[in-house]
N, CA, C and O atoms as a DFTB+ gen file, in Angstrom:
716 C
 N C O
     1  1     -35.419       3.364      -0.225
     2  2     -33.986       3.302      -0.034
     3  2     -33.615       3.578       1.425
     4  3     -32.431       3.319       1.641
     5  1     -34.136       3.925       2.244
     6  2     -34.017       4.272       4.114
     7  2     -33.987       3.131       4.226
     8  3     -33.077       3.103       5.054
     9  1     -34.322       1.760       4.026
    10  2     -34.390       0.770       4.678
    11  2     -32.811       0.404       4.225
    12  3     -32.388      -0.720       4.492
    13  1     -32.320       0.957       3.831
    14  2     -30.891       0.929       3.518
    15  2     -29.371       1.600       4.249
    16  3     -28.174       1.313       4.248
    17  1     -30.100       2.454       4.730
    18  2     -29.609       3.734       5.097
    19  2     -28.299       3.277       5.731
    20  3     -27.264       3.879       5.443
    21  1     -28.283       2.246       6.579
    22  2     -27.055       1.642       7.665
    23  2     -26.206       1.251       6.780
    24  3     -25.015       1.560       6.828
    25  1     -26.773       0.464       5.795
    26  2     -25.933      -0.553       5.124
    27  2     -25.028       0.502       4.028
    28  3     -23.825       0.307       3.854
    29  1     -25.814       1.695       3.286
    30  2     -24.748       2.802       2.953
    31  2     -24.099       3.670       4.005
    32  3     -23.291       4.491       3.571
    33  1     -24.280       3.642       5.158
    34  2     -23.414       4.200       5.777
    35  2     -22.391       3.317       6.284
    36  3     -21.250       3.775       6.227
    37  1     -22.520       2.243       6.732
    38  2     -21.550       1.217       6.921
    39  2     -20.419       0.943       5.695
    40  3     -19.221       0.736       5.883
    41  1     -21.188       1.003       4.246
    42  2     -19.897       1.086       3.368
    43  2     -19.230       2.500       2.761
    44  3     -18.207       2.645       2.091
    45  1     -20.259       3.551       3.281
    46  2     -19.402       5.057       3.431
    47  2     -18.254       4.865       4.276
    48  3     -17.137       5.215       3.893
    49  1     -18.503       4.187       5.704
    50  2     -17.503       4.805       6.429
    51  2     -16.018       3.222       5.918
    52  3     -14.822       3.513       5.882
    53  1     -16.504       1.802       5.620
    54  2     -15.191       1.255       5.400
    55  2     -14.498       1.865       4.106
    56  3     -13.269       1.872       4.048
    57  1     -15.148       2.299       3.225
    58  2     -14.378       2.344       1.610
    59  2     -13.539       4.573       2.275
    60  3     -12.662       5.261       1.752
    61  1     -14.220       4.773       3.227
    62  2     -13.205       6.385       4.112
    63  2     -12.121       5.567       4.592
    64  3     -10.939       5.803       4.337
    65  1     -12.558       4.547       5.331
    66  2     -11.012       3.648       6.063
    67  2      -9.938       3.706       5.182
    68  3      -8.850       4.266       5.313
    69  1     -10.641       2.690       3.761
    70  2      -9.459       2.043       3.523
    71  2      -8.506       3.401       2.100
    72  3      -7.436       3.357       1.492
    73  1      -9.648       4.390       2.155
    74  2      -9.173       5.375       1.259
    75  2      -8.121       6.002       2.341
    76  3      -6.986       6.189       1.902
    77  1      -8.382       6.367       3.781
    78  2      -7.383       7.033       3.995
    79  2      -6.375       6.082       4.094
    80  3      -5.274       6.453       3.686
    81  1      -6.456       5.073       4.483
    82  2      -4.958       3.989       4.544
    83  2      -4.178       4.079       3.338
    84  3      -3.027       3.648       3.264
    85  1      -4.940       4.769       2.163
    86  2      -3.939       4.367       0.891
    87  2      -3.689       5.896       0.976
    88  3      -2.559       5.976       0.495
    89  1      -3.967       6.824       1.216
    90  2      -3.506       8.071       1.747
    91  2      -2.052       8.356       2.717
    92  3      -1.104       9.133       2.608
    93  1      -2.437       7.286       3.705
    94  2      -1.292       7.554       5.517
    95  2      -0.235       6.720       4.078
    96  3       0.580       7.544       3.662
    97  1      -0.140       5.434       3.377
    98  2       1.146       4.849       2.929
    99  2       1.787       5.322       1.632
   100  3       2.944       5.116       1.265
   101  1       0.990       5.879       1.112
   102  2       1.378       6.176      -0.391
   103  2       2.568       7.471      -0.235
   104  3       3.363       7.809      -1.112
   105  1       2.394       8.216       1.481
   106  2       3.858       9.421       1.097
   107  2       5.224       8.174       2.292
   108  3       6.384       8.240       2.697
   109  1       4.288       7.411       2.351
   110  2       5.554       6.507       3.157
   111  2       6.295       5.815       1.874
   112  3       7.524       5.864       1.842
   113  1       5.575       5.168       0.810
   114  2       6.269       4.809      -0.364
   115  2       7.020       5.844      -1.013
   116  3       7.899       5.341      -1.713
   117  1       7.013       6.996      -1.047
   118  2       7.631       8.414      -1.539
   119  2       9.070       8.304      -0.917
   120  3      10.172       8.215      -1.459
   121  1       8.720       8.339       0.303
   122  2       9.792       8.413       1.465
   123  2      10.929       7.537       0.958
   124  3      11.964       7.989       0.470
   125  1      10.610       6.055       1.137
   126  2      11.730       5.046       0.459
   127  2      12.149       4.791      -0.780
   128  3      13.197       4.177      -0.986
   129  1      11.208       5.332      -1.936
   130  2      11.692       5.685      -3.088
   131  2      12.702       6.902      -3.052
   132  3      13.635       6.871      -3.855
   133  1      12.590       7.964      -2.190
   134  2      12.905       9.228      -2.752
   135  2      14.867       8.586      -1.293
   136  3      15.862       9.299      -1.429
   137  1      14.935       7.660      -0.478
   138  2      15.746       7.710      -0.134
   139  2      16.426       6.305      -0.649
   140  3      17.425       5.747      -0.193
   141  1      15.702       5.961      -1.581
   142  2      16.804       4.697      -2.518
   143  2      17.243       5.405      -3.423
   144  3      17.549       4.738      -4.411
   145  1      17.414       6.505      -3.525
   146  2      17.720       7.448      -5.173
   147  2      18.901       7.558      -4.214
   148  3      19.681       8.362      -4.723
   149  1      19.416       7.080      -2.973
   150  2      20.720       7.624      -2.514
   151  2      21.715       6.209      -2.076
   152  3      22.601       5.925      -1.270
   153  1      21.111       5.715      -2.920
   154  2      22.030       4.434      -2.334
   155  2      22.694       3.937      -3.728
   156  3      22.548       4.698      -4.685
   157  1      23.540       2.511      -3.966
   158  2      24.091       2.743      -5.123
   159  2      23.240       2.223      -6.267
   160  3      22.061       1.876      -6.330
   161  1      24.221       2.281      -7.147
   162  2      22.879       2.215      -8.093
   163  2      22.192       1.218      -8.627
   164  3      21.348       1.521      -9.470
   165  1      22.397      -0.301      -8.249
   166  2      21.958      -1.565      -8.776
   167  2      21.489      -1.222      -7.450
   168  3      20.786      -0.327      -7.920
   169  1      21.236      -1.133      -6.103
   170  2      19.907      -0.965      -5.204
   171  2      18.661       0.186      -5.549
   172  3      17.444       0.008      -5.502
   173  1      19.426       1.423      -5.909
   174  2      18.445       2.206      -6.527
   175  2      17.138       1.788      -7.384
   176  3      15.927       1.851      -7.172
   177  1      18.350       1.108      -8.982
   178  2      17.495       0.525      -9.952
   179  2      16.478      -0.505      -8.885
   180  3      15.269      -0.281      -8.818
   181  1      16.902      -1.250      -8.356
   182  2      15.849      -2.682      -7.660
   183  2      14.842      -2.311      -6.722
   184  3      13.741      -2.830      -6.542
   185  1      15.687      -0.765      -5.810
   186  2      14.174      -0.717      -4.977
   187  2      13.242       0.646      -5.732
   188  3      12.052       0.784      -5.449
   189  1      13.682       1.237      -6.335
   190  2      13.106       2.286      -7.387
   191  2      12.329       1.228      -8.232
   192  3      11.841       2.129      -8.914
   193  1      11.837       0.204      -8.734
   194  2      11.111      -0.518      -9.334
   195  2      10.014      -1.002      -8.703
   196  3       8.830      -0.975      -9.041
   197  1      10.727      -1.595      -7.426
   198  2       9.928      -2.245      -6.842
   199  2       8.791      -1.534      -6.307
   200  3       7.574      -1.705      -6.375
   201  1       9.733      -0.475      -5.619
   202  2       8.613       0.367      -4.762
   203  2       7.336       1.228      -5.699
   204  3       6.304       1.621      -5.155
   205  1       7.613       1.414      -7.096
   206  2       7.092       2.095      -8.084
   207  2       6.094       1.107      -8.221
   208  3       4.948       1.518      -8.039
   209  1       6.266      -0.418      -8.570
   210  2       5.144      -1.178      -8.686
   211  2       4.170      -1.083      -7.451
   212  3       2.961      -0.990      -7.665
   213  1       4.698      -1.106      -6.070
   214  2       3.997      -1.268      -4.994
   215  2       3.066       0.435      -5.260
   216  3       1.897       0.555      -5.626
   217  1       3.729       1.191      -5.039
   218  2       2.895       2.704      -5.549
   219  2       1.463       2.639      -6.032
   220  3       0.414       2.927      -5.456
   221  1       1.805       1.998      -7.735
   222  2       1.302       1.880      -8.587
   223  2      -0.065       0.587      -8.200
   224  3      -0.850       0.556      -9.148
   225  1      -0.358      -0.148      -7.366
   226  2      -1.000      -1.240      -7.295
   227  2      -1.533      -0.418      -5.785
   228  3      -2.682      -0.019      -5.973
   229  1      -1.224      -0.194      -4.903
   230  2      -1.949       1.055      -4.417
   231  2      -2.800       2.128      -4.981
   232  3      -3.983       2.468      -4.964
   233  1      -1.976       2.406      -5.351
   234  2      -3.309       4.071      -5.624
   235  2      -4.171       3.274      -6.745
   236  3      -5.326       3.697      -6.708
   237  1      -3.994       2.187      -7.807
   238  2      -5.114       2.121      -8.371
   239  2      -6.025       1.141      -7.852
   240  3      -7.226       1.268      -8.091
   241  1      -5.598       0.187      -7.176
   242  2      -6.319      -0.683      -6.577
   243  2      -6.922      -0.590      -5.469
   244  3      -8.066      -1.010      -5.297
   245  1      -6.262      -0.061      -4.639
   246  2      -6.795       0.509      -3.078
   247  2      -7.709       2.017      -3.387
   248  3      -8.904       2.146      -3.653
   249  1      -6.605       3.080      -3.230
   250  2      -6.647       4.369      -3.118
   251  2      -7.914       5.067      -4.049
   252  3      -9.008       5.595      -3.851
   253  1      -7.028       4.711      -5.183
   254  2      -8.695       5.652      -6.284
   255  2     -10.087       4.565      -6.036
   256  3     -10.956       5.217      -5.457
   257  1     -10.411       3.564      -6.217
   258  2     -11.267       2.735      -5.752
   259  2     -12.498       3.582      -4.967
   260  3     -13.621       4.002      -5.245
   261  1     -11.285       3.566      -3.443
   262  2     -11.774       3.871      -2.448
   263  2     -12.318       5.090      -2.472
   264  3     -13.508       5.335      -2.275
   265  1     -11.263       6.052      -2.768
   266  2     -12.357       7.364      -3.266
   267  2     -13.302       7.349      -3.273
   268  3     -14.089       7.673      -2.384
   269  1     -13.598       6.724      -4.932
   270  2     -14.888       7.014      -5.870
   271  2     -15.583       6.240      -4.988
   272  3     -16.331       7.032      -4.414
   273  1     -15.826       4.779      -4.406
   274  2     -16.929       4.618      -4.113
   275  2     -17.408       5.001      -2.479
   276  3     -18.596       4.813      -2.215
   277  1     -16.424       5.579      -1.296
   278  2     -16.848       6.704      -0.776
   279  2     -16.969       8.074      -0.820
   280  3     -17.150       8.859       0.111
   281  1     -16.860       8.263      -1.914
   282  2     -18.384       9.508      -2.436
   283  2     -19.182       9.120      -3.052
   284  3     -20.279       9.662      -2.910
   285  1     -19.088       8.260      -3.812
   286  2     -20.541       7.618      -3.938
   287  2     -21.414       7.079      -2.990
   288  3     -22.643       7.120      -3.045
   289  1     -20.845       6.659      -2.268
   290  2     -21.623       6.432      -0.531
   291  2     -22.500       7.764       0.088
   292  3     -23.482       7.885       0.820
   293  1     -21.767       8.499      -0.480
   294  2     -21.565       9.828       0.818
   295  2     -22.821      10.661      -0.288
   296  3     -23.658      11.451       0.149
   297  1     -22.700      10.278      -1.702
   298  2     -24.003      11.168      -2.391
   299  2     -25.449      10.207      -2.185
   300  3     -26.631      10.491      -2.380
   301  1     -24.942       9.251      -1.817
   302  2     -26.451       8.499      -1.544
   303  2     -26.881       8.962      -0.222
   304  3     -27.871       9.688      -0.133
   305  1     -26.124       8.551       0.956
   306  2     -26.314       9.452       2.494
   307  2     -27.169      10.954       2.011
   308  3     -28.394      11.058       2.063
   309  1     -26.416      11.837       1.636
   310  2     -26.933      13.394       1.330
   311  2     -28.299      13.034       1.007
   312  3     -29.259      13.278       1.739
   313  1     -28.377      12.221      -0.544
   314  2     -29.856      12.300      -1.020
   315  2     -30.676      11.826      -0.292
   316  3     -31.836      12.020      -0.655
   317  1     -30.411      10.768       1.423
   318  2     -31.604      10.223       1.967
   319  2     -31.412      11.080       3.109
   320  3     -32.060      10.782       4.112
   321  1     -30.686      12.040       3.160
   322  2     -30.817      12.972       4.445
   323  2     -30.360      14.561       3.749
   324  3     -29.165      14.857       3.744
   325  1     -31.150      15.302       3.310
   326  2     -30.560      16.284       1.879
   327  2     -30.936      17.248       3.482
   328  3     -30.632      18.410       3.212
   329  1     -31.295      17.204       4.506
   330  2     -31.520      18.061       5.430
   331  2     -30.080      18.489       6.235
   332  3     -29.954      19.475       6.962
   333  1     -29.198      17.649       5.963
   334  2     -27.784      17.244       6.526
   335  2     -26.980      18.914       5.901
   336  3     -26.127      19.557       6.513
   337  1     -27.507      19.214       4.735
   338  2     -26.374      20.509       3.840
   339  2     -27.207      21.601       4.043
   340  3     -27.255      22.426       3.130
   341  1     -27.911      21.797       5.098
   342  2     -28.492      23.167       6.120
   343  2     -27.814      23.449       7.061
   344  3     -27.531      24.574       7.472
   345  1     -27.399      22.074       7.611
   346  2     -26.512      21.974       9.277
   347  2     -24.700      22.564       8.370
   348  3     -23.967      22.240       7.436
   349  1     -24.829      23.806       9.725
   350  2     -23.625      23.787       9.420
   351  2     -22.175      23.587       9.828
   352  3     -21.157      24.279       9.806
   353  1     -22.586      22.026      10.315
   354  2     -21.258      21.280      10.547
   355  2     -20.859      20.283       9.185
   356  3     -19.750      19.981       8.742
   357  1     -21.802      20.026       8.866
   358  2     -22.085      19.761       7.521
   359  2     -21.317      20.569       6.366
   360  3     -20.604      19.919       5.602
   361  1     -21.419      21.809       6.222
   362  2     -21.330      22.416       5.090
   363  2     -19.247      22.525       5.746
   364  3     -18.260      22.556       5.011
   365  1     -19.273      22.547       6.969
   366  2     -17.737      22.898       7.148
   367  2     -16.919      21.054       6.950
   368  3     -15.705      21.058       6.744
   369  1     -17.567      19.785       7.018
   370  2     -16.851      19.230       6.655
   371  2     -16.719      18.454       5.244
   372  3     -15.950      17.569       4.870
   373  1     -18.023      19.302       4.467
   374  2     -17.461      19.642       3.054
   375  2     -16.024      20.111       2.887
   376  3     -15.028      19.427       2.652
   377  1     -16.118      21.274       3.039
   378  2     -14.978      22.074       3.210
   379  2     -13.873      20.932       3.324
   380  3     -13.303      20.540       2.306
   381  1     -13.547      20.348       4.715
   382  2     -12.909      19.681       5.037
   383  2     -12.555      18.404       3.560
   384  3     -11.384      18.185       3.248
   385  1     -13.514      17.825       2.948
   386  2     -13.573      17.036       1.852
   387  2     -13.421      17.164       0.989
   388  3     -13.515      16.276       0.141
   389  1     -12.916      19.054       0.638
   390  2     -13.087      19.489      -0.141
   391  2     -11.558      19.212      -0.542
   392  3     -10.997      18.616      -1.462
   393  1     -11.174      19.901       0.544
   394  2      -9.277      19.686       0.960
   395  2      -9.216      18.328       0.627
   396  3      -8.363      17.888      -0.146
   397  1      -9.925      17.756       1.073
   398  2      -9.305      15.737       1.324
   399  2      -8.850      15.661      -0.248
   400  3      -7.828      15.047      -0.555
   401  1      -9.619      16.280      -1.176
   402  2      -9.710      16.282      -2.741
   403  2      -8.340      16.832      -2.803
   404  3      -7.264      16.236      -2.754
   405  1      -8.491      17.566      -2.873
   406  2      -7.083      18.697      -3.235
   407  2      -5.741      17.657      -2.816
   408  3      -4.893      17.349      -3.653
   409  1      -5.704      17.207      -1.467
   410  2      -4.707      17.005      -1.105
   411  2      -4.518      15.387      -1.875
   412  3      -3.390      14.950      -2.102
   413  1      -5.747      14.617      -2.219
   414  2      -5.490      13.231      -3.307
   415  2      -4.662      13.795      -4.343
   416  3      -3.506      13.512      -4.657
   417  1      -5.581      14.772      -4.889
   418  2      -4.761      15.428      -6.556
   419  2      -3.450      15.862      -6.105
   420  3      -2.723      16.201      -7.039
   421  1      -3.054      15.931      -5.217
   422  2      -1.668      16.750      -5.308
   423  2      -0.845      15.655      -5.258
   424  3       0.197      15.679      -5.911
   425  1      -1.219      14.404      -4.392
   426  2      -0.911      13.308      -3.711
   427  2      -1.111      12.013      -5.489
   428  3      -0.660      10.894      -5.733
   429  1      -1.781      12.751      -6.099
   430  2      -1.528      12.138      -7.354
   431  2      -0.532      12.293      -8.174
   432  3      -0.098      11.385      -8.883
   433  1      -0.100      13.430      -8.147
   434  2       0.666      14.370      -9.315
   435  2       2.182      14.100      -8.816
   436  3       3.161      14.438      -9.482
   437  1       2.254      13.477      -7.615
   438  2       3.657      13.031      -7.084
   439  2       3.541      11.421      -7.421
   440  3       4.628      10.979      -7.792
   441  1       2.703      10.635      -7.390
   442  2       2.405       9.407      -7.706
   443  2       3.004       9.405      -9.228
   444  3       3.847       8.570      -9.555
   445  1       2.590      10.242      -9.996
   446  2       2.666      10.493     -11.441
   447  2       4.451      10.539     -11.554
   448  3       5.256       9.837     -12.168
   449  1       4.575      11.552     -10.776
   450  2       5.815      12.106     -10.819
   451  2       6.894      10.876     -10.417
   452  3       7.948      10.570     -10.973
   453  1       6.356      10.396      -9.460
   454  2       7.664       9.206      -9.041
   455  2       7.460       7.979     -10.167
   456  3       8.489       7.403     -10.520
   457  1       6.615       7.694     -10.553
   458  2       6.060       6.599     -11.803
   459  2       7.554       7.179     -12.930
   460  3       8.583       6.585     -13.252
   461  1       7.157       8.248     -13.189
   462  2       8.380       8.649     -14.317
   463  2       9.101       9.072     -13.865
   464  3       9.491      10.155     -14.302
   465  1       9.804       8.422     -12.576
   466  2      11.183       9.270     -12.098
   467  2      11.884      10.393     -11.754
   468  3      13.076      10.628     -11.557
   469  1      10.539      11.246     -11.718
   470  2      11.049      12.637     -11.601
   471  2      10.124      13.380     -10.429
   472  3       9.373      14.341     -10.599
   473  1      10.479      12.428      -8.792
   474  2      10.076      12.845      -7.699
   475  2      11.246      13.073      -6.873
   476  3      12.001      12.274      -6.320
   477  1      11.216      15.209      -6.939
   478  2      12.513      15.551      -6.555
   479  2      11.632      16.266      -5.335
   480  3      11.471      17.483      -5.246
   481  1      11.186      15.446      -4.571
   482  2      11.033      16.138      -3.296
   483  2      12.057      15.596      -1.938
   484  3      12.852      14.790      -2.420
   485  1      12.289      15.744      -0.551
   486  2      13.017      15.221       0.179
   487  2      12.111      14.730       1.184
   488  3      10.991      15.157       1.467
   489  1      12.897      13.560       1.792
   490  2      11.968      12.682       2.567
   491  2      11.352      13.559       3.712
   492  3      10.161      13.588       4.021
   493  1      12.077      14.062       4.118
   494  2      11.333      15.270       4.883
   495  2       9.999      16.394       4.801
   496  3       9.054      16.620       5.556
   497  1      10.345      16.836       3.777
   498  2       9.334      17.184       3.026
   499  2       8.116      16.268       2.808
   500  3       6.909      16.498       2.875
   501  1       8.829      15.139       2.522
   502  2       7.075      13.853       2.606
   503  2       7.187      13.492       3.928
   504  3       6.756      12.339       3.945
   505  1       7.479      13.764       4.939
   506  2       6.847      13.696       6.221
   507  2       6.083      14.256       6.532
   508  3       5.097      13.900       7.177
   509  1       6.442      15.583       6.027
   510  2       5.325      16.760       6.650
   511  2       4.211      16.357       5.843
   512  3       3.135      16.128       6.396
   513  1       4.394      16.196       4.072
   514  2       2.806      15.981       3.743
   515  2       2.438      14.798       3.976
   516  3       1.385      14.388       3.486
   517  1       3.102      14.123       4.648
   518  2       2.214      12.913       4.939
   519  2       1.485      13.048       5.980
   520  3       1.096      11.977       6.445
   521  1       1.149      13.994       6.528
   522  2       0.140      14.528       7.793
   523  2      -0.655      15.143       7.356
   524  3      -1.695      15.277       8.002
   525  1      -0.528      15.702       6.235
   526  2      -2.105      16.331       5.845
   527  2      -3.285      15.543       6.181
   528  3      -4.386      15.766       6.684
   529  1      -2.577      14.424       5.667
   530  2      -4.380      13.501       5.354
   531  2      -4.808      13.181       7.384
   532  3      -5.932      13.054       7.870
   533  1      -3.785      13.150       7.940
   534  2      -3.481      13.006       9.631
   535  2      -5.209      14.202      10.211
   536  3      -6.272      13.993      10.797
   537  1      -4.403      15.553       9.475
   538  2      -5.515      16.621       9.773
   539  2      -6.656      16.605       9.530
   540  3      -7.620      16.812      10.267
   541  1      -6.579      16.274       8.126
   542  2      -7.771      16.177       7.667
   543  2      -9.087      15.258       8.385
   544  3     -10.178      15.708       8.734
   545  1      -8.631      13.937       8.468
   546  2      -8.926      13.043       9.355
   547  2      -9.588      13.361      10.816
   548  3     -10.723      13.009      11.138
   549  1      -8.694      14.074      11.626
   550  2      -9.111      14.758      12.686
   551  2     -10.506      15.484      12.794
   552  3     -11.512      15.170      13.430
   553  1     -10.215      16.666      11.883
   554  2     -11.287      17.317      11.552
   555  2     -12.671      16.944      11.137
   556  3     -13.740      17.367      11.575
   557  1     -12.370      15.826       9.950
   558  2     -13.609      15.041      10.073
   559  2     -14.555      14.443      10.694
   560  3     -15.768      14.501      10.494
   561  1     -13.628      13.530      11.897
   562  2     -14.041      13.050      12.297
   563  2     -14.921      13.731      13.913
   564  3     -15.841      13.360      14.642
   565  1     -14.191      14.617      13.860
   566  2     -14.675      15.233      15.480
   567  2     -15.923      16.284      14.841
   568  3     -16.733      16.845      15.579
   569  1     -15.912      16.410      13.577
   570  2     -17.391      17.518      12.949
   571  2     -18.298      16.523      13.050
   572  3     -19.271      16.813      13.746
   573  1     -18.286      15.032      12.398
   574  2     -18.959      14.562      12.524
   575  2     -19.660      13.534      13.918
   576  3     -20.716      12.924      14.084
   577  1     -18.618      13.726      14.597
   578  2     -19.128      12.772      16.223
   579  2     -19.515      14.091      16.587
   580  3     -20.508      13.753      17.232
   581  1     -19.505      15.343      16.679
   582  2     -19.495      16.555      17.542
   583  2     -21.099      17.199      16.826
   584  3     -22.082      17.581      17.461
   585  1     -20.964      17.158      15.733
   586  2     -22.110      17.594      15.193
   587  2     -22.351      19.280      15.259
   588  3     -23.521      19.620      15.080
   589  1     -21.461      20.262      15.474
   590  2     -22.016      21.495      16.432
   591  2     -20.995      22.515      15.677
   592  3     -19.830      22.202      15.433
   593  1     -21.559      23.748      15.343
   594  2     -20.899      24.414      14.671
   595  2     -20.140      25.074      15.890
   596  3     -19.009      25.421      15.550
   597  1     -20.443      25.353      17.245
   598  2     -19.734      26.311      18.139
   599  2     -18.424      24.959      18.277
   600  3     -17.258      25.339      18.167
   601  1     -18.623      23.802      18.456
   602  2     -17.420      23.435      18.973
   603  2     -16.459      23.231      18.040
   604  3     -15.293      23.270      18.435
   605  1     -16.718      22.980      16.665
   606  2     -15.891      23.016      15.729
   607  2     -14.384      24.000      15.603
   608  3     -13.204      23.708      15.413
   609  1     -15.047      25.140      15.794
   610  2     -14.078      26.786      16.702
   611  2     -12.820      26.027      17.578
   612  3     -11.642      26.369      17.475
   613  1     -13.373      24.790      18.568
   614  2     -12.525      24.269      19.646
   615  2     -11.433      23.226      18.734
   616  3     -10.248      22.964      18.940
   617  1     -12.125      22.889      17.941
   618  2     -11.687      21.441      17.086
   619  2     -10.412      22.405      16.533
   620  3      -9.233      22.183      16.812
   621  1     -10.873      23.481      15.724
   622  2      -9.959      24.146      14.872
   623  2      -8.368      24.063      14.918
   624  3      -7.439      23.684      14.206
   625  1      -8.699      24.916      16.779
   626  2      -7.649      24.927      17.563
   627  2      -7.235      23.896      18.304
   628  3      -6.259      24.145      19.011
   629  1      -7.783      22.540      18.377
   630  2      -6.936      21.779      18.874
   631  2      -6.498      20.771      17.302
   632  3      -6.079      19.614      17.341
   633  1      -6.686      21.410      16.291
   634  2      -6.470      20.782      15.113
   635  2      -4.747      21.399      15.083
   636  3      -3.747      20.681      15.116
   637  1      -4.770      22.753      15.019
   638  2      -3.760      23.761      14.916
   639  2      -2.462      22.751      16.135
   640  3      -1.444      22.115      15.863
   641  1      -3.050      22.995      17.248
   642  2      -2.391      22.204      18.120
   643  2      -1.706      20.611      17.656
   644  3      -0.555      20.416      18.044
   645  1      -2.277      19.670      16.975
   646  2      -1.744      18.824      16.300
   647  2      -0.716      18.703      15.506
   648  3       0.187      17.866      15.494
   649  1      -1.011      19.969      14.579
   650  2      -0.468      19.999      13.636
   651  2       0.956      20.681      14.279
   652  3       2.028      20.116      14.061
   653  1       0.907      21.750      14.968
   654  2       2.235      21.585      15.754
   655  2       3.178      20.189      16.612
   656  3       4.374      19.898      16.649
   657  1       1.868      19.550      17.252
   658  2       3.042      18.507      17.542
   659  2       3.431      17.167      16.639
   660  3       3.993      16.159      17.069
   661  1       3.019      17.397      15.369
   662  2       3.207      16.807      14.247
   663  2       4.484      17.114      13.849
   664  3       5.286      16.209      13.622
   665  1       4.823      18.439      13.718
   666  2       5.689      19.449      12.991
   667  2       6.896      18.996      14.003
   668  3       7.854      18.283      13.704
   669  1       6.614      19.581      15.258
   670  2       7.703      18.610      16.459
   671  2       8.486      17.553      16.314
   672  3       9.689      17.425      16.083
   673  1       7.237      16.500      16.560
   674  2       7.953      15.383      15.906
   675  2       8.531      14.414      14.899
   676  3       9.112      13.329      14.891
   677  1       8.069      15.376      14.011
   678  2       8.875      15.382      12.964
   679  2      10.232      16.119      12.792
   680  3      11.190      15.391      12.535
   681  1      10.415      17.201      12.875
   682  2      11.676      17.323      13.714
   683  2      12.886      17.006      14.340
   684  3      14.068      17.030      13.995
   685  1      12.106      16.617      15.630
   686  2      13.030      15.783      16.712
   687  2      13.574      14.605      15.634
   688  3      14.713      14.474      15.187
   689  1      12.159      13.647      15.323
   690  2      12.798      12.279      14.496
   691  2      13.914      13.049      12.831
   692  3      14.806      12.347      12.355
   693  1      13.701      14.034      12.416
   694  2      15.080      14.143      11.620
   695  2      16.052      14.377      12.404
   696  3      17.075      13.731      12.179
   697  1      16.062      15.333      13.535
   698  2      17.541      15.482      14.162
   699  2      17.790      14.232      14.759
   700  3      18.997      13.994      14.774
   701  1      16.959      13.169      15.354
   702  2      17.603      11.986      15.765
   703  2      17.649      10.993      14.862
   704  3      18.143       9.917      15.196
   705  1      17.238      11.149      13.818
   706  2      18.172      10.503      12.363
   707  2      19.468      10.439      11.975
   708  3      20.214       9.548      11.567
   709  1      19.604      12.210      12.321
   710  2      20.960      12.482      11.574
   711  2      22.093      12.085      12.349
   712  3      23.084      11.519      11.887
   713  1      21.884      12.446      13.714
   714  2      22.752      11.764      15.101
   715  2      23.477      10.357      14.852
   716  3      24.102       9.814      15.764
C-alpha cells in the first residue's frame, strides 16, 4: 500500500478542501436564512425554502461526504506512517481535528435546527461562528507545513492574533451595516 501513499494523500488533502468549503458556506446560508425571517412574509416563505434546500444539498452532498472520506484518508495515512502519533505535532493537530469534529456537530445541530425552522440565532452571531472553521484551518495547516512542537507555541499566538482581527472585522462590518 506505500506505493500508494501520494495518491491517499492527494485525496486526504482534496476531500479537507472541499469539506472545509462546505464548512466556510453552510454559516453563510444561516446568515441569509436567519435574515429572510425579517423580510415580509411571501419573501420569507420563498427564500426560507429555498435556502433550506440549498443547506440541505450541501451538508449532505458536499459537507458529510467530505468528512467521512477525509478521515478515511487520514486513517489510511496514520496506518502507513503509525510513526506520525509519537510526533508531537501530530498528537496537537489531532486535538485540532478533534475540535474540527465538535465544531461539524454543532454546525450540524443548527443545520437540523434551520431544516425545522427553529434557527433562533442572529446573523451576527453566525459571523463569529463562521470563523471557527477559519481557526481551525490555520492551525492545521501551519502544524502540519511547520512540523515542530516549539513553533506551534508561535502558531498559538498568532492564531489568538487572528482570531482578534476576525472579531474586529467583524465588528467594524456590523457597525458599517447598520450606518
Amino acid at each position: 500500500m506505500e506505493i500508494y501513499y501520494n495518491y491517499i494523500k492527494s485525496l486526504h488533502l482534496i476531500f479537507i478542501i472541499t469539506w472545509f468549503a462546505g464548512l466556510f458556506y453552510i454559516p453563510r446560508i444561516f446568515i441569509y436564512y436567519i435574515e429572510a425571517q425579517e423580510k415580509s412574509e411571501q419573501e420569507k416563505q420563498i427564500l426560507s425554502k429555498q435556502l433550506q434546500i440549498m443547506a440541505k444539498r450541501l451538508w449532505y452532498i458536499i459537507t458529510w461526504p467530505s468528512a467521512i472520506l477525509a478521515s478515511l484518508f487520514a486513517f489510511m495515512l496514520l496506518y502507513l506512517m503509525p510513526a506520525w502519533l509519537l510526533q508531537q505535532w501530530m498528537v496537537i493537530k489531532l486535538v485540532f481535528v478533534g475540535l474540527l469534529y465538535v465544531y461539524h456537530i454543532k454546525t450540524h445541530q443548527m443545520f437540523i435546527a434551520m431544516q425545522n425552522n427553529r434557527l433562533h440565532k442572529s446573523s451576527f452571531y453566525m459571523r463569529l461562528w463562521n470563523e471557527g472553521a477559519t481557526l481551525i484551518l490555520f492551525a492545521v495547516v501551519f502544524l502540519v507545513i511547520l512540523k515542530s512542537s516549539f513553533h506551534w507555541v508561535f502558531g498559538l499566538l498568532g492564531l489568538l492574533g487572528l482570531a482578534i482581527l476576525l472579531m474586529l472585522g467583524i465588528r467594524l462590518y456590523k457597525k458599517y451595516r447598520k450606518d
